[in-house]
N, CA and C atoms as a LAMMPS dump frame, in Angstrom:
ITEM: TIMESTEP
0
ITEM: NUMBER OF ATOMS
243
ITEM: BOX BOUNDS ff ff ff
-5.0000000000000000e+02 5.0000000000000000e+02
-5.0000000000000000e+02 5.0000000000000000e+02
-5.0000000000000000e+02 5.0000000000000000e+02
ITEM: ATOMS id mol type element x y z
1 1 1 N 484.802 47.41 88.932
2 1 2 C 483.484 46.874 88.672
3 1 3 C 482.59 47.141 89.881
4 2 1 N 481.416 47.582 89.936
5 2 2 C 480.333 48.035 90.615
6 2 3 C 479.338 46.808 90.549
7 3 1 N 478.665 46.7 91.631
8 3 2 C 478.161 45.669 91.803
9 3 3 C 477.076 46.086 92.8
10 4 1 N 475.396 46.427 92.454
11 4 2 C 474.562 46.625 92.994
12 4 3 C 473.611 45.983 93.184
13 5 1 N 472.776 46.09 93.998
14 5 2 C 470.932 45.308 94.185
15 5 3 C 470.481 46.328 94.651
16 6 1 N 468.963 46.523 94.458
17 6 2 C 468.116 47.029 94.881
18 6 3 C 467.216 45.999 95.944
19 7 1 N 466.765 45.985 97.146
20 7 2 C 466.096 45.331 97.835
21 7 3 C 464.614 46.128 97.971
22 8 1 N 464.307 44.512 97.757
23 8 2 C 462.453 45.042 98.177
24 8 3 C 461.82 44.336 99.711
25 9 1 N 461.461 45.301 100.523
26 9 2 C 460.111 44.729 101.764
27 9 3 C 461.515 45.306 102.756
28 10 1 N 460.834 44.903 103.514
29 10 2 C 461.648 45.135 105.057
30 10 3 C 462.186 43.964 105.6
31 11 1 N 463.277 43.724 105.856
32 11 2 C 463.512 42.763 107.424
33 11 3 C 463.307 43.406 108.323
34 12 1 N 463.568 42.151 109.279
35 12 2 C 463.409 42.054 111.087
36 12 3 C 463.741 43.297 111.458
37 13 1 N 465.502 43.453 111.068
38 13 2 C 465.921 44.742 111.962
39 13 3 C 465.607 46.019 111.504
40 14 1 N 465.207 45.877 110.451
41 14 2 C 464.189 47.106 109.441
42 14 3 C 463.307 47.672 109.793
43 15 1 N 462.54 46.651 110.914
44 15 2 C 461.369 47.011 111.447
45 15 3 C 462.06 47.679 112.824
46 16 1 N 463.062 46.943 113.303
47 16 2 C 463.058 46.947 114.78
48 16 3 C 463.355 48.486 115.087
49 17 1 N 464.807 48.626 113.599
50 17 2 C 464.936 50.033 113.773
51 17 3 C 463.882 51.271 114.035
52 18 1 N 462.743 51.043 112.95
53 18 2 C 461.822 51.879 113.263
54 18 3 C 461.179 51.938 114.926
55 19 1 N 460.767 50.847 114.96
56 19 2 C 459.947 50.521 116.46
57 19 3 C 461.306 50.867 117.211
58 20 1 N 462.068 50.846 117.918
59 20 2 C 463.416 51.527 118.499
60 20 3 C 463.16 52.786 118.608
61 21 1 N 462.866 53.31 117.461
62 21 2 C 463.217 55.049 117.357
63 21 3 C 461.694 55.79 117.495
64 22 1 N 460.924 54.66 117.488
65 22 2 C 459.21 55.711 117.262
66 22 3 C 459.029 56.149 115.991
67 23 1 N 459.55 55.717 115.285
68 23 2 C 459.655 56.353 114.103
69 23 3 C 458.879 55.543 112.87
70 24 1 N 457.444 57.085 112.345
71 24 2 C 456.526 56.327 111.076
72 24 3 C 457.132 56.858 109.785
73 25 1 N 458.488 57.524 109.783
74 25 2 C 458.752 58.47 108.972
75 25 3 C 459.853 57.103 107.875
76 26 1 N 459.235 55.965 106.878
77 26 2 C 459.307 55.058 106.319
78 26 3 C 461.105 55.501 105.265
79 27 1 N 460.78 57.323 104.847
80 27 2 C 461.909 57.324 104.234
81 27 3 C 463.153 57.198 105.096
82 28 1 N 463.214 57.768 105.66
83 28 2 C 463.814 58.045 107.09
84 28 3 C 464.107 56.73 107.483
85 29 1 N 463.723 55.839 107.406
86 29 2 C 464.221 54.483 108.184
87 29 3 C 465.058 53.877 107.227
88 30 1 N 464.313 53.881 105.833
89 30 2 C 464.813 52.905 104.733
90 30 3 C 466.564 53.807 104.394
91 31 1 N 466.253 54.848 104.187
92 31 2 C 467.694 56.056 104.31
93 31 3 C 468.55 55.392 105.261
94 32 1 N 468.187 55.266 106.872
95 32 2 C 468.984 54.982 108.075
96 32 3 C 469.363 52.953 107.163
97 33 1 N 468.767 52.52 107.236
98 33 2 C 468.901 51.004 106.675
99 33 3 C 470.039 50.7 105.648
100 34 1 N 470.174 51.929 104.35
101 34 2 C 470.626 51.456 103.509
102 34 3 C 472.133 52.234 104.164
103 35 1 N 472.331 53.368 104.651
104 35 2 C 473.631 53.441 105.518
105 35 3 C 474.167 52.841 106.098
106 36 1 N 472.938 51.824 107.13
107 36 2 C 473.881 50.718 107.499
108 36 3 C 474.667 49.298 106.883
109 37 1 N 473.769 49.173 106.199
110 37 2 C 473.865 48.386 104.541
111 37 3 C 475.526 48.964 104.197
112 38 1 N 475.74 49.862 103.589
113 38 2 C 476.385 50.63 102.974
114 38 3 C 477.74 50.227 103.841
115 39 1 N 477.847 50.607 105.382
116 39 2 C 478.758 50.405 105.87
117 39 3 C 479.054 49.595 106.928
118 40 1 N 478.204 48.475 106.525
119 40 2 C 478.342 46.768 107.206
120 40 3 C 477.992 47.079 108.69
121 41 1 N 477.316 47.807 108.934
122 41 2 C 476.479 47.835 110.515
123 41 3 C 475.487 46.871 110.834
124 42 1 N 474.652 46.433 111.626
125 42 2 C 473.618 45.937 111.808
126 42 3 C 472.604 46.866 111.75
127 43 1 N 471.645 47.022 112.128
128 43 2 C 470.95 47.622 111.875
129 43 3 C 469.893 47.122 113.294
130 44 1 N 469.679 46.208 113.654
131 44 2 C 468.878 46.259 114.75
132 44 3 C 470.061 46.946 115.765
133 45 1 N 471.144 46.715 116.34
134 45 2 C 472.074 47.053 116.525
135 45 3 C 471.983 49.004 116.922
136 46 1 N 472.228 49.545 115.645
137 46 2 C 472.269 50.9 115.222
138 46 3 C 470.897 51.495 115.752
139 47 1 N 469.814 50.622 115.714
140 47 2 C 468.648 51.487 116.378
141 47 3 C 468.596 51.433 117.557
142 48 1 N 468.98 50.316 118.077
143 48 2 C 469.687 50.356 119.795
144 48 3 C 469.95 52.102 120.289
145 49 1 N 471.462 51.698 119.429
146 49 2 C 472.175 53.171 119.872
147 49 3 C 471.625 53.71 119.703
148 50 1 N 471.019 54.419 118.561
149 50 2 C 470.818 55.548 118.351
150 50 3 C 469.015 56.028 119.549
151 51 1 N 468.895 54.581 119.839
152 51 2 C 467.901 54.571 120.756
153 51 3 C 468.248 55.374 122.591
154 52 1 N 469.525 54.642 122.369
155 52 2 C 470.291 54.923 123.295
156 52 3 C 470.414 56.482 123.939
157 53 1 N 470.905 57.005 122.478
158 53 2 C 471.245 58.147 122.71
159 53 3 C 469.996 59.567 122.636
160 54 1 N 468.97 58.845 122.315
161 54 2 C 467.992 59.706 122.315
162 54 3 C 467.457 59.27 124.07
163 55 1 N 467.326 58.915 124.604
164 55 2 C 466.964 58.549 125.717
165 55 3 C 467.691 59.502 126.878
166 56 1 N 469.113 59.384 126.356
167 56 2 C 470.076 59.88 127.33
168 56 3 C 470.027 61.93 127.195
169 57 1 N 469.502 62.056 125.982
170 57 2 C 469.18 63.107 125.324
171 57 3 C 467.928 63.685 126.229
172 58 1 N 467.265 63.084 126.52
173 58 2 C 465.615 62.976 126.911
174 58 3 C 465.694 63.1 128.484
175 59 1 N 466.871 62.178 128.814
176 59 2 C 467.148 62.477 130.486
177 59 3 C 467.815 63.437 131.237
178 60 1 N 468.915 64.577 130.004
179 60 2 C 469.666 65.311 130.43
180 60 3 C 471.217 64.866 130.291
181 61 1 N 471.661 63.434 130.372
182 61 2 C 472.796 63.017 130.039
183 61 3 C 473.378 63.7 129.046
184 62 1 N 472.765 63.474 127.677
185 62 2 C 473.518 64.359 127.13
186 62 3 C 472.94 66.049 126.787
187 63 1 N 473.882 66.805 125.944
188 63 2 C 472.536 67.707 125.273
189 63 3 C 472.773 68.15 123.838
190 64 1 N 472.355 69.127 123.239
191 64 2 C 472.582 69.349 121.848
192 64 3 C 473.72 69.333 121.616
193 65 1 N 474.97 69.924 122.658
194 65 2 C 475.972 70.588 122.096
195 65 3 C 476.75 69.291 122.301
196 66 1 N 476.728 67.982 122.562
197 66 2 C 476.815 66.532 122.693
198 66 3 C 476.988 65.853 121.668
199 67 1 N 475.771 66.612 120.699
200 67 2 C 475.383 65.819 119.444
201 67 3 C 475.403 67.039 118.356
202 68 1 N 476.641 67.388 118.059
203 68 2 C 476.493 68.75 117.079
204 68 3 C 475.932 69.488 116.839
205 69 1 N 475.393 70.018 118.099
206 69 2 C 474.01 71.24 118.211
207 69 3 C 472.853 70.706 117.437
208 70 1 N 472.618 69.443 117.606
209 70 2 C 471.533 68.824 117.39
210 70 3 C 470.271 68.27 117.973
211 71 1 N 469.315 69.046 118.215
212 71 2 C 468.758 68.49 119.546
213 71 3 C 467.673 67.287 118.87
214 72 1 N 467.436 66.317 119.657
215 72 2 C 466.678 64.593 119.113
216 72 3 C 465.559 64.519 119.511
217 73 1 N 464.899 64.394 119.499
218 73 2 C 463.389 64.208 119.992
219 73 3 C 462.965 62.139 119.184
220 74 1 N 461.945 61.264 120.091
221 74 2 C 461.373 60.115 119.569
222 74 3 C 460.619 60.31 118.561
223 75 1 N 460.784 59.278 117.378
224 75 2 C 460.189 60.009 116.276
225 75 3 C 460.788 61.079 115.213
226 76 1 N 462.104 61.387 115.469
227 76 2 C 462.689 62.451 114.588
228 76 3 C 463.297 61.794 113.517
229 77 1 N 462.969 61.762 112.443
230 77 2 C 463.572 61.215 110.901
231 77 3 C 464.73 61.598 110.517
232 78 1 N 464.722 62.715 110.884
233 78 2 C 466.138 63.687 110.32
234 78 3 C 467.573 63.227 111.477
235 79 1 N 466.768 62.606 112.697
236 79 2 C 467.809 62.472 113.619
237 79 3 C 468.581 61.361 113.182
238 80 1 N 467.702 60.534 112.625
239 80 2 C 467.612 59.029 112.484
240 80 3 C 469.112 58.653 111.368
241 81 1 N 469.104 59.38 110.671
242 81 2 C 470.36 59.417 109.318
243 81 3 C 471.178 60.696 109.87
């Protein structure tokens, strides 16, 4: 048996995620949200890190080949999921 909801509006960490990442790219957040949803993460939490790691990205700590030849930029949607 399957057992779904659809949620409407944003929470707290819904937002925070975005504001975390720089990010106006709305699909892109709600995408990153329902992954964490999906696999019992937090989600203010997850924009931390992933805050984290764009920073460290940004300072040289890490680099693409770090993050699966992926390079991150603030603001990247695609990075975000």
């Amino acid at each position: 048996m399957q057992i779904g909801f659809i949620g409407v509006g944003a929470m707290g960490g819904d937002l925070s995620l975005a504001r975390n990442l720089m990010s106006g790219d709305i699909k892109a957040v709600a995408r990153a949200t329902q992954l964490c949803n999906l696999n019992g993460m937090d989600t203010t939490s997850a924009g931390n890190m992933a805050a984290l790691v764009m920073e460290c990205y940004e300072t040289g700590i890490l680099e693409s080949e770090d993050l699966n030849g992926k390079a991150t930029l603030w603001g990247d949607g695609e990075f975000i999921w």
